[in-house]
N, C-alpha and C positions, 0 to 999 in steps of 0.2 A: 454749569458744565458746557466745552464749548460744544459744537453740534456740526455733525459733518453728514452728508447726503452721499449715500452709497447708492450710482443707477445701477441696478442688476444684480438681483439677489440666487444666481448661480454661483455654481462652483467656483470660480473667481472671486465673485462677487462676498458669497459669505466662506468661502474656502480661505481666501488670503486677504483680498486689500480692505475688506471690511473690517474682518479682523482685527488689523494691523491702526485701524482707527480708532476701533475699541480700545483695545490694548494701551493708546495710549492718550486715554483719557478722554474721548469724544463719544458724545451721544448718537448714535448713527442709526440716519433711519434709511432703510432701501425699499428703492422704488423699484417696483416688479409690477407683472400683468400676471402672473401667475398666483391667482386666488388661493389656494392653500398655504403658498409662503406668506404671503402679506398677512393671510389670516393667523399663521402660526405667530411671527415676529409681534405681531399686535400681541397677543393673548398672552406670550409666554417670554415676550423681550429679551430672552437667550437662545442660544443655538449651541448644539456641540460640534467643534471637532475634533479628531482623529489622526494624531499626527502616526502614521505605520513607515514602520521598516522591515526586512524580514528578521528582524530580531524581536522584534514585538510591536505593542503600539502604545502612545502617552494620549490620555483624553483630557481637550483641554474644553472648558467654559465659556462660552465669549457674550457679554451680559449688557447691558446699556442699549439694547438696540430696539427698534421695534420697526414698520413700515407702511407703506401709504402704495394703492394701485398707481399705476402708471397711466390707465383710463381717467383719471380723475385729473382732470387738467389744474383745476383748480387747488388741490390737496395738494398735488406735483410739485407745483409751481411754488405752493405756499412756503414749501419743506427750504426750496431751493434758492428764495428770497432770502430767507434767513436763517442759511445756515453760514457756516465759517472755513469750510474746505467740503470738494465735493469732488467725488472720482466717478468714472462706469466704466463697465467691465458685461455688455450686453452682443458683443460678437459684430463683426463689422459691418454685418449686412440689416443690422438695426439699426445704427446709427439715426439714418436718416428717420426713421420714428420718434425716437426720444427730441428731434430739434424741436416741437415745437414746446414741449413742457419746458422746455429749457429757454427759448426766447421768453415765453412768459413769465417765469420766475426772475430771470433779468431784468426784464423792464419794470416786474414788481420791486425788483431789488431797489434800483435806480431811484424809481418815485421816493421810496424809505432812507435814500442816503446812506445807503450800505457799503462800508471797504471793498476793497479788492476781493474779486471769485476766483481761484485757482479751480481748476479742473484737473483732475489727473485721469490721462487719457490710457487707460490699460486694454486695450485692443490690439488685436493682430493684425497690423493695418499700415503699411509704408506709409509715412507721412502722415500720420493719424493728426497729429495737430491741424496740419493745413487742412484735411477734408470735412473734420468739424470745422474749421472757420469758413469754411466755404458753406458751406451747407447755412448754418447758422447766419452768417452775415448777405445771405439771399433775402431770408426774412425779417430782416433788420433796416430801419430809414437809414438816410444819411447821416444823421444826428446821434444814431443809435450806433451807428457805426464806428464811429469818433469815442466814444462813451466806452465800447467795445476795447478797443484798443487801447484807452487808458484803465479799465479794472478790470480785464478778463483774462486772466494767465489759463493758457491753454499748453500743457505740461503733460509730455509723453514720456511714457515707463516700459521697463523691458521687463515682460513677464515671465521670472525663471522658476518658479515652482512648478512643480508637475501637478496635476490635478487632474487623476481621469474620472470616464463617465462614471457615475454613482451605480449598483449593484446595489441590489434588494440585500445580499449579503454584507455590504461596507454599512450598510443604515443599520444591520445589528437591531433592528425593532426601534428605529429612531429617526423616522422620517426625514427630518430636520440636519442630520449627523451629516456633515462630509468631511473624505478620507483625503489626506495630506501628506505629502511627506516633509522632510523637517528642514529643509532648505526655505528660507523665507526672507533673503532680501528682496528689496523694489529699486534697482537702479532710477531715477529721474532725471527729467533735464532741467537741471540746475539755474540755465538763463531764463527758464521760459517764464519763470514762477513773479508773481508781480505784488510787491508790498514785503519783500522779505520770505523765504522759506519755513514751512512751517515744522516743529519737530514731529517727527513722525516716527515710529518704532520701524528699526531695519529700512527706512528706507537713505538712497546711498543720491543724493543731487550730486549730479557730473555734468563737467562741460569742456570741448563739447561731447555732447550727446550722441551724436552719431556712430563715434565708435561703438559705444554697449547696445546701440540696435543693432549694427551688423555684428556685432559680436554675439549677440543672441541670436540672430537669421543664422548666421552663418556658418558660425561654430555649432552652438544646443541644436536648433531647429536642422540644420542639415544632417548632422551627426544622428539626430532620432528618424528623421527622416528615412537616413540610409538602412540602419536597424530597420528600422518597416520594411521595406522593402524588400532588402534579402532574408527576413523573415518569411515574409510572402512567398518566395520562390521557393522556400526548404520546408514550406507548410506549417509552420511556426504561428501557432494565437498570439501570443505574449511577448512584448519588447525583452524580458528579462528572460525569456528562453531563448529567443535571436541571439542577444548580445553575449551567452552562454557558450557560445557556437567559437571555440580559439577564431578562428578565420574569418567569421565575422566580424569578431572584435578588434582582429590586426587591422581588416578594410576599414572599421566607419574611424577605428582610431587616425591611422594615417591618414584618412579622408579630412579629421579636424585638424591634424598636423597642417594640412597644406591650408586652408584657410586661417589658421591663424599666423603662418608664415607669411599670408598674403596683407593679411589686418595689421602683422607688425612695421611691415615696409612703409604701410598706407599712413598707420597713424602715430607710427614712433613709438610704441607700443612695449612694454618689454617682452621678449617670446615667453621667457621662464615663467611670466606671470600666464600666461595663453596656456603655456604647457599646463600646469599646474591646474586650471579653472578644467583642462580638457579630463585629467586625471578623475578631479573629483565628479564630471557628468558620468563618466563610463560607469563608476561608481552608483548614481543614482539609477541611471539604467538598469542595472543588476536588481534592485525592489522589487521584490515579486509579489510584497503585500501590496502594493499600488492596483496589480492588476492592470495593466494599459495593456491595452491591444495593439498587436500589428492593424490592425483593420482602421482603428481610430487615429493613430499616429501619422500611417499612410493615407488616410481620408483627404480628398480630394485635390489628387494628383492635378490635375491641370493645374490650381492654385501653386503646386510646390513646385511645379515646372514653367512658373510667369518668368517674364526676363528679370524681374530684378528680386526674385524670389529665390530662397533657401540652395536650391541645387544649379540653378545656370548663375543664377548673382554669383554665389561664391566663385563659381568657375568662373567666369567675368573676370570676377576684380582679382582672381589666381593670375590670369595671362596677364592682366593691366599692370603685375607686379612683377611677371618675370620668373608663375611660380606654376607649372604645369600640374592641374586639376587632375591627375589619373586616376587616381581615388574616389572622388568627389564625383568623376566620371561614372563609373561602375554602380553609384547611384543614383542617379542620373536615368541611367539605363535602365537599372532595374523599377525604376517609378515612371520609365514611359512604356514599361513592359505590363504594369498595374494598367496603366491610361489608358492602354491600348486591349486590355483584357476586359475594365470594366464598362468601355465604349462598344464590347461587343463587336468589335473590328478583328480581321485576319493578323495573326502577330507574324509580322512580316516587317522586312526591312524597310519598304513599300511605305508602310503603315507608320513607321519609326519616322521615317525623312518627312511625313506628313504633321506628324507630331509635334516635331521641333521645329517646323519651318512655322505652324501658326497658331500653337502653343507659348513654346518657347521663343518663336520670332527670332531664329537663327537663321544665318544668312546658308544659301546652301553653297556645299563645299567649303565652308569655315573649317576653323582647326580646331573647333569645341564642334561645333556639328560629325566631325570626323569621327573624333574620340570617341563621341556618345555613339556614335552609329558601329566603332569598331567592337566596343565593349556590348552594346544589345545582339551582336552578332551574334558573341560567344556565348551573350547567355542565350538563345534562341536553338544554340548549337547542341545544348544543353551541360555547359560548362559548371565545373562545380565552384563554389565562390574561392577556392583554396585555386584552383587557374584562374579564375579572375585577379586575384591578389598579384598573383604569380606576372599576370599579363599588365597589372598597373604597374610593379616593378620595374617590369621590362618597360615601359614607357617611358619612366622615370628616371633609368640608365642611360636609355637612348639620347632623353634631353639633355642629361648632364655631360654625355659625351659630344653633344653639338656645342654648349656652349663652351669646353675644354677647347 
C-alpha cells in the first residue's frame, strides 16, 4: 500500500486532507504532538467523521491510518523518508517547528535514493510555498540545496471546507469524531508537483494557481469574514444566524460580487462561474449543524485586515480593476470596529485611521482609506446594516455616474 505522511492531526488534518489520502488508497500516518491523538490513531488506526448539514448528518470511517509524535525526531523523520506523498495542515505559526523533522527525513530520504517528495502545503498562509522553502533551505548545505530543488515539490492548496472548533457535543461520546460539512474538493498547484501528479480523491491541480488562492482569500474568506463581523455588531453567536439576517445576506453577497468582478478582469476568468461558486458558499453558510461561530470566523482581526489579506487585498485589486469595493468596504469597517473593540481602544474615528494606517498600511487620505473610514463612521453612528447596504449602493451609483 502506498504511504502518505499527514503533519497535523487537527481538524484539517484528520477532518479533510487526511482523509482524502485514505480514501484513496494510502496508508497515512499523522504526525502530531498531541499525545492522546497519536495514542488514539496508533491503537485504533480509524477515526470517524461527520459529514452535517442541517438536514441531518452521514458518518463516515476513515481506516488505514495510525501516527507517530512529532517529539520524536527520529520516528518523524522515519515516517517522512519513506513515504510516497506528504501534506500538513498544522496552522501557520507552526510551520517553523515542523522544519527540522522535515530536513531530517529528507536527508534520510536522500541517503536511500528515494523519488520525488511532493508536499502539499494546506495552510493559511500567502505564499505558503516560498516560506516553507525558505525556512527549510536555511537548514539545508549547498548540496542539499541543489537535491532540494530537484525532488522537492512544494505544492499549495486552497482550503475550501469548513471545519469548525470541535464541541464536546460534535464528538457525540467520540473523541476522535470530527464534524464536516460535505464540500470536499482540494484545489492544488498543478506546476508546483515534481515527478508527475499524483491521483488523489477530489483533489482539482490547476494552473496557474494563483487565481483559486485569491479566489479563496477573496471571495470564501472575505465573504465569511464580513458575516462575522456584522454578526458581531447585531450580537449574533453563529455565521448561520448572521447570514439569516436578508441585509446581511444582500451585503457580504454583493461584497463577493465585487471581488469576483475584480478576479474576473484580473484573471480572464469567467464571472457566471464566480457567480455560481458565490451562490453555492452563501449556501454553506446557512449550516447550522456546523455550528461556526462569529467569534472564530472573525478571530484575529489584524490578520484579516493585513495589506494583502482577505478585506483590504480584495479591496486592492477591486480599484486595481476599475471595480469600487463598497461592499467589501462596510466589512472592512465592521472588522476594524472588532480590532479596535478587542484592543480595548476608544472606538473612535481617531482609533479607526490609526488601524488602517499600521494595520492595514493604507496610505492616509487614500480612496480605500476614505471608504473604510466613511462606512466605520456610520457604523459608530450606530447605523443599521440595512443603511449601510443603502450607503454601499449609493457609493456604487456615484462611481458609475463618474465614469458615465
Amino acid at each position: 500500500m502506498k504511504k502518505a505522511v499527514m503533519y497535523g492531526g487537527g481538524n484539517i488534518g484528520r477532518g479533510f486532507i487526511g482523509a482524502l489520502l485514505s480514501q484513496s488508497g494510502y496508508e497515512v500516518t499523522f504526525i502530531d504532538v498531541a499525545e492522546p491523538v497519536v495514542k488514539a490513531l496508533q491503537e485504533q488506526n480509524k477515526y470517524p467523521i461527520r459529514i452535517v448539514s442541517s438536514d441531518g448528518y452521514e458518518d463516515v470511517l476513515v481506516e488505514h491510518v495510525t501516527a507517530v509524535n512529532g517529539n520524536d525526531l527520529e520516528a518523524a523523520s522515519d515516517v517522512i523518508a519513506n513515504c510516497d506523498i506528504m501534506a500538513t495542515a498544522v496552522g501557520a505559526r507552526i510551520l517553523k517547528f515542523i522544519v527540522p523533522n522535515i530536513v531530517e527525513g529528507l536527508r534520510k530520504r536522500w541517503k536511500l535514493n528515494k523519488g520525488p517528495l511532493n508536499i502539499i502545503i494546506c495552510e493559511n498562509l500567502n505564499d505558503a510555498n516560498k516560506v516553507l522553502e525558505g525556512m527549510l533551505k536555511e537548514q539545508l548545505t549547498e548540496e542539499e540545496r541543489i537535491k532540494f530543488d530537484e525532488s522537492v515539490g512544494l505544492v499549495e492548496a486552497s482550503i475550501g471546507r469548513m471545519v469548525p472548533v470541535q464541541t464536546d457535543e460534535m464528538k457525540d461520546g467520540e473523541p476522535m469524531r470530527v464534524c464536516v460539512e460535505r464540500y470536499g474538493f482540494l484545489p492544488t498547484d498543478k506546476a508546483a508537483f515534481k515527478g508527475g501528479v499524483p491521483e488523489i480523491r477530489n483533489m482539482v491541480p490547476y494552473e496557474p494557481f494563483d487565481f483559486y488562492i485569491k479566489r479563496k482569500l477573496y471571495i470564501h474568506n472575505m465573504g465569511h469574514a464580513t458575516c462575522a463581523y456584522l454578526g458581531d455588531l447585531l450580537g449574533k453567536e453563529y455565521i448561520f444566524e448572521s447570514i439569516a439576517i436578508p441585509e446581511v445576506r444582500v451585503l457580504v453577497h454583493n461584497a463577493m460580487l465585487e471581488s469576483a468582478a475584480a478576479l474576473s478582469r484580473k484573471y480572464g476568468a469567467p464571472l457566471g462561474d464566480l457567480q455560481n461558486h458565490i451562490t453555492d458558499l452563501l449556501y454553506r453558510f446557512t449550516n447550522a449543524a456546523l455550528k461556526d461561530t462569529c467569534m472564530r470566523v472573525g478571530g484575529d482581526p489584524a490578520r484579516k485586515l493585513s495589506p494583502e489579506d482577505r478585506l483590504i487585498g480584495s479591496s486592492t485589486l477591486a480599484l486595481e480593476q476599475g471595480v469600487v469595493p463598497a461592499y467589501i468596504a462596510v466589512g472592512a469597517a465592521a472588522g476594524v470596529h472588532r480590532y479596535i473593540k478587542e484592543s480595548d481602544l476608544e472606538q473612535s474615528v481617531a482609533s479607526a485611521e490609526q488601524v488602517l494606517r499600521d494595520t492595514a498600511k493604507l496610505e492616509p487620505g487614500s480612496k480605500l482609506e476614505s471608504l473604510i473610514l466613511s462606512m466605520y463612521q456610520k457604523i459608530l453612528n450606530g447605523a443599521s446594516v440595512m443603511e449601510l447596504c443603502l450607503e454601499a449602493d449609493k457609493v456604487k451609483q456615484e462611481s458609475l455616474g463618474a465614469v458615465v
